[in-house]
N, C-alpha and C positions, 0 to 999 in steps of 0.2 A: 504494500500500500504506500504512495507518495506519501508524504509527510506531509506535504498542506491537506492533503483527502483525511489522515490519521487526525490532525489539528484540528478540520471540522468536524468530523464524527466526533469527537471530545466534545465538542462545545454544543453538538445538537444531544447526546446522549446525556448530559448534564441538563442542559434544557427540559429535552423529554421528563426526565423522572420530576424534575420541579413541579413540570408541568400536570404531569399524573399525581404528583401528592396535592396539589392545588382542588385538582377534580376529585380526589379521594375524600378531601374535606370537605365537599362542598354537596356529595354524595350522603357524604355522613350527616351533616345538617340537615339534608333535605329527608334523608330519611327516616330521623327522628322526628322530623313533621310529619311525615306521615303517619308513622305508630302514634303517636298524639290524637290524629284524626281517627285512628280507630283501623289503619290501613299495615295490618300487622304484616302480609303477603308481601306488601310492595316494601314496607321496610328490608324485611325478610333479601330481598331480592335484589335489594339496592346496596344490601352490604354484602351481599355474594359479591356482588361487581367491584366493591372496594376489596376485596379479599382479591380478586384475582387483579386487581389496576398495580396492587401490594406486590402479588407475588410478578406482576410484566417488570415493576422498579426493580426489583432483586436482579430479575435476568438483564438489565439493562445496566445493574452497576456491576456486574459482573463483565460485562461487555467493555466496561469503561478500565475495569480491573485489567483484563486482556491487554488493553492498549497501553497501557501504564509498563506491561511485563516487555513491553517489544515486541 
């Protein structure tokens, strides 16, 4: 991989996961509005998707880890 290509994948991979915990929080707020309203499924379901937004950040700083090794 060029070194300017390695430079940008760093910089979009740190992005990305900012960007995935930004939506994980904001999943999580929304979801607790729902079990509030009585919408125990959609909660239910809305924190599957932060469970798995969690585990896409893992693979992705493991990605970031990679390019860090060389």
């Amino acid at each position: 991989m060029a070194r300017d290509d390695a430079a940008r994948l760093k910089i979009l991979l740190n992005h990305w996961v900012e960007h995935n915990q930004e939506h994980a929080e904001e999943f999580t707020e929304w979801a607790l509005k729902a079990k509030t309203a009585g919408k125990a499924r959609v909660h239910d379901d809305m924190m599957k998707a932060v469970k798995q937004m969690r585990g896409a950040n893992e693979a992705l700083l493991a990605a970031l880890d990679g390019l860090k090794e060389g």
